[in-house]
DSSP file (Angstrom, degrees, kcal/mol; ACC not computed):
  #  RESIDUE AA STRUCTURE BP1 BP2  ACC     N-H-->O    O-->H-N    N-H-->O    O-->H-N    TCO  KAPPA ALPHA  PHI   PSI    X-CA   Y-CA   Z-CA
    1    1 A X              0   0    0      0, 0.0     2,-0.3     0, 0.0     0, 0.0   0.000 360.0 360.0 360.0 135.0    0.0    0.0    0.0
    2    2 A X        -     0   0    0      1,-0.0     2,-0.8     0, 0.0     0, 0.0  -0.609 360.0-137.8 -93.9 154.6    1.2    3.6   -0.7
    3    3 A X        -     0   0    0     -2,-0.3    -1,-0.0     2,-0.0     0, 0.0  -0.792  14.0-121.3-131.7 165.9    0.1    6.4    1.2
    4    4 A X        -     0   0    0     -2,-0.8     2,-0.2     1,-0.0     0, 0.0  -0.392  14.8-139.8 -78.7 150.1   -0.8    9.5    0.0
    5    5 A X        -     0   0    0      0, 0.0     2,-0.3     0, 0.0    -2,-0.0  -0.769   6.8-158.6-105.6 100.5    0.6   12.8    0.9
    6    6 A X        -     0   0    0     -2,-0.2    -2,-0.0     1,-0.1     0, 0.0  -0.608  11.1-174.3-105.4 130.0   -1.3   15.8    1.4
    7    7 A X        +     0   0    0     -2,-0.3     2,-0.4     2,-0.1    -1,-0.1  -0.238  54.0 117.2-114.6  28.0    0.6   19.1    1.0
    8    8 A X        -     0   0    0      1,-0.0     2,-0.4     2,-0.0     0, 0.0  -0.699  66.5-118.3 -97.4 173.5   -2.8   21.0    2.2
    9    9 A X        -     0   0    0     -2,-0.4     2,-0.6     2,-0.0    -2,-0.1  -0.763  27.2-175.0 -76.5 109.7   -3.1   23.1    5.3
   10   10 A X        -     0   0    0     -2,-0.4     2,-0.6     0, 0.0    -2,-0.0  -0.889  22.8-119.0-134.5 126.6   -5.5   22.0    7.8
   11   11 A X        -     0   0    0     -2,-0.6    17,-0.0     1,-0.0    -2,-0.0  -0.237   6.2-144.8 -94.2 140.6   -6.2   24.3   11.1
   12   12 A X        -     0   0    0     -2,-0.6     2,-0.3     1,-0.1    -1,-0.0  -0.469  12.2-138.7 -60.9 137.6   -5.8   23.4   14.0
   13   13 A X        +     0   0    0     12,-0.1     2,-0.4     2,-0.0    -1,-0.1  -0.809  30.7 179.6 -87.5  83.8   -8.6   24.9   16.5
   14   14 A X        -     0   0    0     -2,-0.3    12,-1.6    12,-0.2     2,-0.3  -0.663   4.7-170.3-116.2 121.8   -6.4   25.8   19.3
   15   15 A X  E     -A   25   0A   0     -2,-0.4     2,-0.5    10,-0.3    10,-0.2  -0.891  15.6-172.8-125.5 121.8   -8.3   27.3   22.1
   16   16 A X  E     -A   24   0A   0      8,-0.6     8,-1.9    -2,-0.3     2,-0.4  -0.929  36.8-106.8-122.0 135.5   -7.3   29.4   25.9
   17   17 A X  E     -A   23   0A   0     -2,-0.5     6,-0.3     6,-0.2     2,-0.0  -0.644  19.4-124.6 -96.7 155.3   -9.9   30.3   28.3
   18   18 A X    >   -     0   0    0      4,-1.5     3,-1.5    -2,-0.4     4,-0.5  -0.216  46.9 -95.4 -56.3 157.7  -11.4   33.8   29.1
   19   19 A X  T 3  S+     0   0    0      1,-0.3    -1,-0.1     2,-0.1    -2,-0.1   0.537 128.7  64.3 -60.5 -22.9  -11.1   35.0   33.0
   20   20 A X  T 3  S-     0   0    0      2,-0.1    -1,-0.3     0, 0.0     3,-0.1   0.273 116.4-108.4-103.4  29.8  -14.9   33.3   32.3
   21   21 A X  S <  S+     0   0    0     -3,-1.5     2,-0.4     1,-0.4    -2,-0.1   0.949  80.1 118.1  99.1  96.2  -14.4   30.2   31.5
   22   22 A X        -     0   0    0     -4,-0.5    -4,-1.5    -6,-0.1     2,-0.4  -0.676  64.2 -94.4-150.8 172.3  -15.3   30.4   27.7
   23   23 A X  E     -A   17   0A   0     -2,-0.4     2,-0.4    -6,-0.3    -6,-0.2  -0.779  30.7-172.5 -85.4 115.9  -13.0   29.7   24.9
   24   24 A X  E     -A   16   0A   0     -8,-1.9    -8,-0.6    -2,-0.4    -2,-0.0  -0.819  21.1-125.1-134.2 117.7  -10.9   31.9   22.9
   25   25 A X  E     -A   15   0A   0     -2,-0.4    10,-1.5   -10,-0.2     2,-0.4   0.242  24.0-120.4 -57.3 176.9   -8.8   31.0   19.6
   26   26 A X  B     -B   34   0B   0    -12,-1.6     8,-0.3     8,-0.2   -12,-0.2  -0.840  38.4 -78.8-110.8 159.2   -5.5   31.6   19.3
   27   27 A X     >  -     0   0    0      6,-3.5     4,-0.6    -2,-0.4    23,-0.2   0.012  35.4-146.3 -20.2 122.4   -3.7   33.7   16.7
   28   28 A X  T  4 S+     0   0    0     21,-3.0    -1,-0.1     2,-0.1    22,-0.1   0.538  95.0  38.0 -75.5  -8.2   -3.5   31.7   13.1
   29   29 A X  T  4 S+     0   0    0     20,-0.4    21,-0.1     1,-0.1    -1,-0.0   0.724 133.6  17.4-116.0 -41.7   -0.1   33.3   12.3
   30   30 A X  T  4 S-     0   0    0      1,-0.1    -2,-0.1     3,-0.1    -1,-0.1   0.411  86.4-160.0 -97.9  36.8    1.9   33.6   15.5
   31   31 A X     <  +     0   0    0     -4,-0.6    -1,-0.1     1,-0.2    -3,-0.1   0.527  64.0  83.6   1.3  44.8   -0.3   31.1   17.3
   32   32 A X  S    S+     0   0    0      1,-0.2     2,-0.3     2,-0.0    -1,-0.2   0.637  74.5  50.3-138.4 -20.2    0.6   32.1   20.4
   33   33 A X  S    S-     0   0    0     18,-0.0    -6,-3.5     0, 0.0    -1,-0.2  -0.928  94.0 -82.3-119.6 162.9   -1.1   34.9   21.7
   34   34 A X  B     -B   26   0B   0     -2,-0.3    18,-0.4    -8,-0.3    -8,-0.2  -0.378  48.4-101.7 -63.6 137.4   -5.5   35.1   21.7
   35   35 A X        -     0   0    0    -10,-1.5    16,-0.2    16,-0.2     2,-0.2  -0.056  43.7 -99.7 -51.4 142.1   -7.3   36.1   18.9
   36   36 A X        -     0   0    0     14,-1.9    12,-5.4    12,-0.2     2,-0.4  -0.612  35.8-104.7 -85.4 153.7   -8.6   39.7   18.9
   37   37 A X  E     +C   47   0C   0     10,-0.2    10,-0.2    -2,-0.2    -1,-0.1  -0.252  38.8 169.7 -47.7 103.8  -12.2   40.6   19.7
   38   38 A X  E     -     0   0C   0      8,-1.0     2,-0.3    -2,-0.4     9,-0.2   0.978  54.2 -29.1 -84.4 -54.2  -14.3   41.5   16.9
   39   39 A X  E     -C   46   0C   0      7,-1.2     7,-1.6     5,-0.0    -1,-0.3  -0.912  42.3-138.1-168.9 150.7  -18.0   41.8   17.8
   40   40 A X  E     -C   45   0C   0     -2,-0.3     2,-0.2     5,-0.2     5,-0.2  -0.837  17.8-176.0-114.4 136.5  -20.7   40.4   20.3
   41   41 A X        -     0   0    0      3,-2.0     3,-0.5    -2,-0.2     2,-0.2  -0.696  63.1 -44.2-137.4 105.9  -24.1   39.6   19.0
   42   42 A X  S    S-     0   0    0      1,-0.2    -2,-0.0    -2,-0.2     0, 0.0  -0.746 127.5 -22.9  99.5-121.8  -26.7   38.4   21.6
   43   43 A X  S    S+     0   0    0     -2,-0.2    -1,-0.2    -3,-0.1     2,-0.1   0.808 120.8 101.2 -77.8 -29.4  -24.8   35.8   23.9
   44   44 A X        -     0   0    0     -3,-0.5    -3,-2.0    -4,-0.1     2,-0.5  -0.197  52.0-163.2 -58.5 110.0  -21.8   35.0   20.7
   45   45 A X  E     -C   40   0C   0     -5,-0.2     2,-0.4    -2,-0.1    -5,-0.2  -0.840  10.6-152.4 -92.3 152.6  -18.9   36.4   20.9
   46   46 A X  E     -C   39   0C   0     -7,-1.6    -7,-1.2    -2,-0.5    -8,-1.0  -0.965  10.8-144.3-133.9 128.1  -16.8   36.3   17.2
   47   47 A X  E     -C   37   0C   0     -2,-0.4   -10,-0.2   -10,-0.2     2,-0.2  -0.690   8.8-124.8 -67.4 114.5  -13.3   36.3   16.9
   48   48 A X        -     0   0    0    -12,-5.4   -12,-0.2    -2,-0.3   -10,-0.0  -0.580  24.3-120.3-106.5-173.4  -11.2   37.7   14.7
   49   49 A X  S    S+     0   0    0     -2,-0.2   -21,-3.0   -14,-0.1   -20,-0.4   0.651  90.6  60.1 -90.2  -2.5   -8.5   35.4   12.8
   50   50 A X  S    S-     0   0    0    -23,-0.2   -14,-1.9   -14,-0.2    -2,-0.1  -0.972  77.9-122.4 -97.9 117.9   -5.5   37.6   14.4
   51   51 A X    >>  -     0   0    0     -2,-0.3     3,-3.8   -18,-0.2     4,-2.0  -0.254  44.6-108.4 -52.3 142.5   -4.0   38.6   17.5
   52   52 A X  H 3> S+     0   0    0    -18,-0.4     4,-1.2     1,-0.3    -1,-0.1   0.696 117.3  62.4 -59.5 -11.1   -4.0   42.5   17.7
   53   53 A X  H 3> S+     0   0    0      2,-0.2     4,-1.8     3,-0.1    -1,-0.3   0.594 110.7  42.2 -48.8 -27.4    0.2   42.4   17.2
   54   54 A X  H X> S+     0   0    0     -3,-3.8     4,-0.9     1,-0.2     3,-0.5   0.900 109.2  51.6 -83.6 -56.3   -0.4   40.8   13.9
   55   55 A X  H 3X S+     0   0    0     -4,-2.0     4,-2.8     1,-0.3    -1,-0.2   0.708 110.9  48.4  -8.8 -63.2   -3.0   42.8   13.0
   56   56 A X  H 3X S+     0   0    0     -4,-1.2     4,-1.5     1,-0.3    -1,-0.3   0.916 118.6  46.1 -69.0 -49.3   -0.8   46.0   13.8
   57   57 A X  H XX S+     0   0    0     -4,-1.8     3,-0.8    -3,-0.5     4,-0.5   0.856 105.0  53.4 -22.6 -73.7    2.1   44.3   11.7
   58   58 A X  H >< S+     0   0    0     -4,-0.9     3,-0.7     1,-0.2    -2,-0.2   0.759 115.6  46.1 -35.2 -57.8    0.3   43.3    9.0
   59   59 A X  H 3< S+     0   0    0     -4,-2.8    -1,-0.2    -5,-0.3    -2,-0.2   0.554 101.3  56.0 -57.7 -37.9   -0.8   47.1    8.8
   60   60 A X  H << S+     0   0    0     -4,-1.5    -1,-0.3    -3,-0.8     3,-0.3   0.493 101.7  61.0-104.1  -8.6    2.1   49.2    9.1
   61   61 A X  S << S+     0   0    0     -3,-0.7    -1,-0.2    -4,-0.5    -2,-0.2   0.296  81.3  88.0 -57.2   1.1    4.0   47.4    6.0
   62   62 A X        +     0   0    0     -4,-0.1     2,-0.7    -5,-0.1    -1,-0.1   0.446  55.5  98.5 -83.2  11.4    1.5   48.3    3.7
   63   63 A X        +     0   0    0     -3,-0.3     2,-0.3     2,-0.0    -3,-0.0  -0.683  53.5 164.6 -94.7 129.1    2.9   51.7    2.8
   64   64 A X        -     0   0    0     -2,-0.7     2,-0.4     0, 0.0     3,-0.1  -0.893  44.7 -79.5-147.6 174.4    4.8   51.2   -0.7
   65   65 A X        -     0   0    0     -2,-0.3    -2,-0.0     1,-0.1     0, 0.0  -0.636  56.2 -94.4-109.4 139.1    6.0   53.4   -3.2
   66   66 A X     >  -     0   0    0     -2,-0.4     4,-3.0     1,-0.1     3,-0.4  -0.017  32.8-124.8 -53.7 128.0    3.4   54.8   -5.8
   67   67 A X  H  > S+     0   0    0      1,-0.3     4,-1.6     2,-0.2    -1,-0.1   0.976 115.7  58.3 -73.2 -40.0    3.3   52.4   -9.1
   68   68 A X  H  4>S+     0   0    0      1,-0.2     5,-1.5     2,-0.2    -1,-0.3   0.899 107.1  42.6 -46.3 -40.4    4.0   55.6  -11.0
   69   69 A X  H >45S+     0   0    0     -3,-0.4     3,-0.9     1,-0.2    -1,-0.2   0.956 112.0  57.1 -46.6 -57.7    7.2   56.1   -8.9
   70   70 A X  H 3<5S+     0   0    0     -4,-3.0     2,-1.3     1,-0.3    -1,-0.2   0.895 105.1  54.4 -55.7 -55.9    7.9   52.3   -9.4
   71   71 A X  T 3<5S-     0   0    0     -4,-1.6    -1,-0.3    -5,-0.1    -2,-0.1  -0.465 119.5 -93.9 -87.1  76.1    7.8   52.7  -13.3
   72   72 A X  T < 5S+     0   0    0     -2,-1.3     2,-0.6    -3,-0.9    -3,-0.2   0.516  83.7 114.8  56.0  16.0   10.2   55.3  -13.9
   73   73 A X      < -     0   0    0     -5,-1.5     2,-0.4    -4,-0.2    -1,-0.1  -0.821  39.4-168.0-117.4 155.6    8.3   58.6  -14.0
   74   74 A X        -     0   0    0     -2,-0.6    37,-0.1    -3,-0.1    -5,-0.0  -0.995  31.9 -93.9-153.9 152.3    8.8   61.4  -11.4
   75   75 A X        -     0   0    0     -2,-0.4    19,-0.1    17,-0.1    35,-0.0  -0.182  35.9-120.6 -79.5 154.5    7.1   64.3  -10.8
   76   76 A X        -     0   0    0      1,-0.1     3,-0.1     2,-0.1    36,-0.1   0.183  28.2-113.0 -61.0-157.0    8.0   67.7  -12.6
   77   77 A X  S    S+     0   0    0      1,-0.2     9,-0.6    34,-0.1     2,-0.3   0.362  96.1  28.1-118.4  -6.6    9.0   70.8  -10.2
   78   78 A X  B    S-D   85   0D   0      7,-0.2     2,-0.7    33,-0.0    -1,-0.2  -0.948 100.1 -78.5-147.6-169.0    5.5   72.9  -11.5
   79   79 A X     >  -     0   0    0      5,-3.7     4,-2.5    -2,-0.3     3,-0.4  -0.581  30.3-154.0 -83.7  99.9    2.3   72.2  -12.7
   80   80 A X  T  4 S+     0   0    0     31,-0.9    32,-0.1    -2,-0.7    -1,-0.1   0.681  99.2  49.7 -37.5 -24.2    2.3   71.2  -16.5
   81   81 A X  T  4 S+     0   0    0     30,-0.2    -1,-0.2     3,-0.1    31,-0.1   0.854 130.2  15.3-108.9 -30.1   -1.4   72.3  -16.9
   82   82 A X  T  4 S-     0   0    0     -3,-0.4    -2,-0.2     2,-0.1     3,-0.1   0.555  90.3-116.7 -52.5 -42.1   -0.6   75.9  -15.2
   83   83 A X     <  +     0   0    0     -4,-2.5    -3,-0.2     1,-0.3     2,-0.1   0.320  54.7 159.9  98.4   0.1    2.5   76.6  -14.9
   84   84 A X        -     0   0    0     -6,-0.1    -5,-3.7    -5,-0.1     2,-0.7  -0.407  32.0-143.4 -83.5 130.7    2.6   76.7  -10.8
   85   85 A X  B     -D   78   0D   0     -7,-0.2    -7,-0.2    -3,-0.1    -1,-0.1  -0.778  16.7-141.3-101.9 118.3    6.0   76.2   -9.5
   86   86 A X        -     0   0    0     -2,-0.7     3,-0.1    -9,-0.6     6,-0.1  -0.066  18.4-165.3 -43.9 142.3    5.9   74.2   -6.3
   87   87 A X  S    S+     0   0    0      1,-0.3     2,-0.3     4,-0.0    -1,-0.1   0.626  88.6  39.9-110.4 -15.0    8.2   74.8   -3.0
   88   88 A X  S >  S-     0   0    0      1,-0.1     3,-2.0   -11,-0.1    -1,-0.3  -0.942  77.5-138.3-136.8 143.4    7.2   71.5   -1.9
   89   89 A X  G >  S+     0   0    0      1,-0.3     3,-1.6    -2,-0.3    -1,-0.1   0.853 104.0  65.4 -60.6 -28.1    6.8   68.0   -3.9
   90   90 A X  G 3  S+     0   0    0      1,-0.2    -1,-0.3    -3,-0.1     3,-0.0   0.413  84.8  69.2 -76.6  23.2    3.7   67.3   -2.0
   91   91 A X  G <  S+     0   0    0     -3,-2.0    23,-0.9     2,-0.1     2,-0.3  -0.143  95.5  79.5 -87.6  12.7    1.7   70.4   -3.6
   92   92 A X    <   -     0   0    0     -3,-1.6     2,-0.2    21,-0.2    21,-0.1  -0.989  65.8-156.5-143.2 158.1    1.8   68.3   -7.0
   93   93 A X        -     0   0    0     -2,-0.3    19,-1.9   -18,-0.0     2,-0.6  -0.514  19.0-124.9-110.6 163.4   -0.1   65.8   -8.0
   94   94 A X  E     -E  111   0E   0     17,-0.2     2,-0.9    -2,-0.2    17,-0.2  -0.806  31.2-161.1-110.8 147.6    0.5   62.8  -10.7
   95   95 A X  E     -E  110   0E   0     15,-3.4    15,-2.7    -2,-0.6     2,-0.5  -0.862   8.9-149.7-109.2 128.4   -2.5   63.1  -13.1
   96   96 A X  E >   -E  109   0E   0     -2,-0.9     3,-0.9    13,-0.2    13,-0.2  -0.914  13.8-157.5-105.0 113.9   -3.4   59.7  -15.5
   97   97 A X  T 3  S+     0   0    0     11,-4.4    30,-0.2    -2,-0.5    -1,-0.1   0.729  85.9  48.2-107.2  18.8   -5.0   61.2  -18.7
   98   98 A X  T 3  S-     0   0    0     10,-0.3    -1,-0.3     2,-0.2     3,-0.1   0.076 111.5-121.2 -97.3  18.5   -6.9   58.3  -20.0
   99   99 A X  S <  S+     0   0    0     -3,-0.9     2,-1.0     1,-0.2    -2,-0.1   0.424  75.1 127.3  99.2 -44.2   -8.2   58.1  -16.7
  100  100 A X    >   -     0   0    0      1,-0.2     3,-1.4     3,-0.1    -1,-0.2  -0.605  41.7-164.6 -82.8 110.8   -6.8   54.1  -16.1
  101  101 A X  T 3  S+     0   0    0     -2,-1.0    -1,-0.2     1,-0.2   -33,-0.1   0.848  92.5  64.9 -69.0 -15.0   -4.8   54.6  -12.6
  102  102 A X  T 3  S+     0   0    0      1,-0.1     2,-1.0   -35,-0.0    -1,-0.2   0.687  79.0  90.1 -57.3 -35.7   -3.3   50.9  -13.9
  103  103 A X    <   +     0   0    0     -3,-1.4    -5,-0.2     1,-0.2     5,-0.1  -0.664  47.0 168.6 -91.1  76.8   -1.7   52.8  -17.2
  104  104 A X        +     0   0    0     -2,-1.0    -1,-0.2     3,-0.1     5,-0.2   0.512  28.3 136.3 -83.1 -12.7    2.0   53.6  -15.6
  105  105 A X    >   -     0   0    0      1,-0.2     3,-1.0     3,-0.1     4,-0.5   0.150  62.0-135.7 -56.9 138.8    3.2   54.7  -19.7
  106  106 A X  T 3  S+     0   0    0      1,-0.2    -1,-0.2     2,-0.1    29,-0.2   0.595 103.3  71.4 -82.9   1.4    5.1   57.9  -18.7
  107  107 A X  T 3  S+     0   0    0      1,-0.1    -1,-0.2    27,-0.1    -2,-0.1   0.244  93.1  46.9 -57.6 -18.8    3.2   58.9  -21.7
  108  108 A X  S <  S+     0   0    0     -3,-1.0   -11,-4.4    -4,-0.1     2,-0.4   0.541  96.8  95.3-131.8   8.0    0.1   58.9  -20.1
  109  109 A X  E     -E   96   0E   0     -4,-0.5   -13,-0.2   -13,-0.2     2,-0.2  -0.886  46.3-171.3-127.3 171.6    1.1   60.7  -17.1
  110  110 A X  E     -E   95   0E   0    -15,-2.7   -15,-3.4    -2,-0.4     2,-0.6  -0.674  19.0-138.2-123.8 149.0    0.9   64.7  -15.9
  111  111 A X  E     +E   94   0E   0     -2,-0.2   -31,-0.9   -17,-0.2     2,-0.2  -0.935  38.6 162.8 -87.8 115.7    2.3   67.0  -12.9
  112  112 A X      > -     0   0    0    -19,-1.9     5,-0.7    -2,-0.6   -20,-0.1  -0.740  36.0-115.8-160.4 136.3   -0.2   68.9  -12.1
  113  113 A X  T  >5 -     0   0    0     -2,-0.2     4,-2.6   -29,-0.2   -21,-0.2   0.614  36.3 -98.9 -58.9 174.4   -0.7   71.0   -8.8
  114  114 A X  H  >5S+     0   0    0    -23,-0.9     4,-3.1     1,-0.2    -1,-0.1   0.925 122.7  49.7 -36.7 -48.7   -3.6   70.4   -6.2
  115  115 A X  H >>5S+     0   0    0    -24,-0.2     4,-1.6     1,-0.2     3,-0.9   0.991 116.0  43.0 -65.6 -56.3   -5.8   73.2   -7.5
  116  116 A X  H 3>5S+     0   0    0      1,-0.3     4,-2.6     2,-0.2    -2,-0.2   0.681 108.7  56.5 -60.4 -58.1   -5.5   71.9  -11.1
  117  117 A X  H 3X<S+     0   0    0     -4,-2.6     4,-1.9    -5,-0.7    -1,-0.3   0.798 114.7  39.5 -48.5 -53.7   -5.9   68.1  -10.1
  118  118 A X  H <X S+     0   0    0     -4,-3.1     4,-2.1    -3,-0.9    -2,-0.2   0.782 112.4  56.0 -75.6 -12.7   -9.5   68.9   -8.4
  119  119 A X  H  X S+     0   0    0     -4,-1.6     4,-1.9     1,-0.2     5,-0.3   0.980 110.7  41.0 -67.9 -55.3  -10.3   71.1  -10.9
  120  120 A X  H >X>S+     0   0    0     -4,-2.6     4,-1.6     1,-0.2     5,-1.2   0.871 117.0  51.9 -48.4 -50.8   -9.8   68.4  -13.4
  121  121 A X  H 3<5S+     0   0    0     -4,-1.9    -1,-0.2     1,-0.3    -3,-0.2   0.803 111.9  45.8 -76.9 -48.3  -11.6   65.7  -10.9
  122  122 A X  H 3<5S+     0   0    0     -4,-2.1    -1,-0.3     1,-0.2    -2,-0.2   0.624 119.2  33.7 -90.0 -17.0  -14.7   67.8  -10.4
  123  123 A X  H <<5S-     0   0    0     -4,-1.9    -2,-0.2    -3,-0.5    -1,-0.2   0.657  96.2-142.0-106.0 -15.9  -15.6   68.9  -13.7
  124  124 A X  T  <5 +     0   0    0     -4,-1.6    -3,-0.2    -5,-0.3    -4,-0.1   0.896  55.7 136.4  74.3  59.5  -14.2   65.3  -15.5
  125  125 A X      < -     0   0    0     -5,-1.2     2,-0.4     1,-0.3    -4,-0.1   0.923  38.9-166.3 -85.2 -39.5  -13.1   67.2  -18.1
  126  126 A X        -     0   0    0     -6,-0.4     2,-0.3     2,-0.1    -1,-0.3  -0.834  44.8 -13.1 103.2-154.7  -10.3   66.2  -18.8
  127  127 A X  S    S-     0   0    0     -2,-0.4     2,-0.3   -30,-0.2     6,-0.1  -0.925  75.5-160.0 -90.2 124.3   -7.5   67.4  -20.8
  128  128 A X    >   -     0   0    0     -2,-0.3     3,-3.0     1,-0.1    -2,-0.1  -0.875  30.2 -67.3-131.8 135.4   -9.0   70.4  -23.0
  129  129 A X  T 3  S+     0   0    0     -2,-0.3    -1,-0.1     1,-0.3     3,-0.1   0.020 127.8  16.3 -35.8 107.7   -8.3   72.5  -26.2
  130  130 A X  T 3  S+     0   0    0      1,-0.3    -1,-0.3    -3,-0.0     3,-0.1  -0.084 102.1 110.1 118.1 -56.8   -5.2   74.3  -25.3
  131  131 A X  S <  S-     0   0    0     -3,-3.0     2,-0.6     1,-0.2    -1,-0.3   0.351  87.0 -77.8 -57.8-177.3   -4.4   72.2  -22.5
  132  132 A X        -     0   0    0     -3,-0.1    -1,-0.2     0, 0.0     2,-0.1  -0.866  46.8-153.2-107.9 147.7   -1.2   69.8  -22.8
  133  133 A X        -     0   0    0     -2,-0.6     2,-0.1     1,-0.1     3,-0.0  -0.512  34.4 -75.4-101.1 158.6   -2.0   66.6  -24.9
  134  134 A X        -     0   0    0     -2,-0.1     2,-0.7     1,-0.1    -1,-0.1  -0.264  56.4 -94.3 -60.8 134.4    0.1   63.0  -24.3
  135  135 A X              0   0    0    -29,-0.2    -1,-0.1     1,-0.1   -29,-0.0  -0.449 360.0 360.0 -67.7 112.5    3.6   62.7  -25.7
  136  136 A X              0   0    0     -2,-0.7    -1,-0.1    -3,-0.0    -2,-0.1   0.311 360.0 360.0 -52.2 360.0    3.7   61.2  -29.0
């Protein structure tokens, strides 16, 4: 007979009691401290599938560098659609001008400053007769 190997994951329910006798899971990644409290409904309390340390982990690596950044484009020092020259980089914006934030082409994106950017946002105009068009 051969036996099978299965390369799947199966969890463990791994349990500590509350200062009231009840059950409370433990962490699924560092298994080691109790799961945090999400919400009570009636008598049921629900768990959630992290200790608050992962949680907080998990949370604070999610800051990552802007996919425009990541493909090679960087912002000018004024506003392409104005002319305003910024004194600090965060007072410009990067502007996509089909719209698709997905579309990193430095071809299909613009510097342009705060005012410019909501102007653009709120009226969904667009790029306009006059305005600057994509580099061919």
């Amino acid at each position: 007979m051969s036996k099978i190997k299965s390369t799947e994951k199966v969890p463990i329910n791994i349990y500590v009691l509350n200062g009231n006798g009840s059950q409370r899971p433990l962490c699924q990644e560092c298994n080691s401290k109790p799961a945090a409290y999400n919400y009570r409904r009636g008598d049921k309390i629900y768990y959630r599938k992290k200790c608050d340390a992962c949680i907080r982990k998990s949370n604070s690596s999610s800051i990552t560098t802007p996919a425009w950044q990541r493909s090679g484009y960087t912002k000018q020092k004024s506003c392409e659609m104005c002319g305003f020259t910024a004194q600090h980089p965060h007072q410009l914006d990067v502007y996509y001008l089909d719209g698709n934030m997905t579309n990193n082409n430095n071809r299909n994106l613009k510097t342009v400053c705060a005012n410019c950017n909501r102007l653009l946002h709120v009226k969904k105009q667009g790029w306009r007769q006059g305005d600057l068009v994509s580099d061919n």
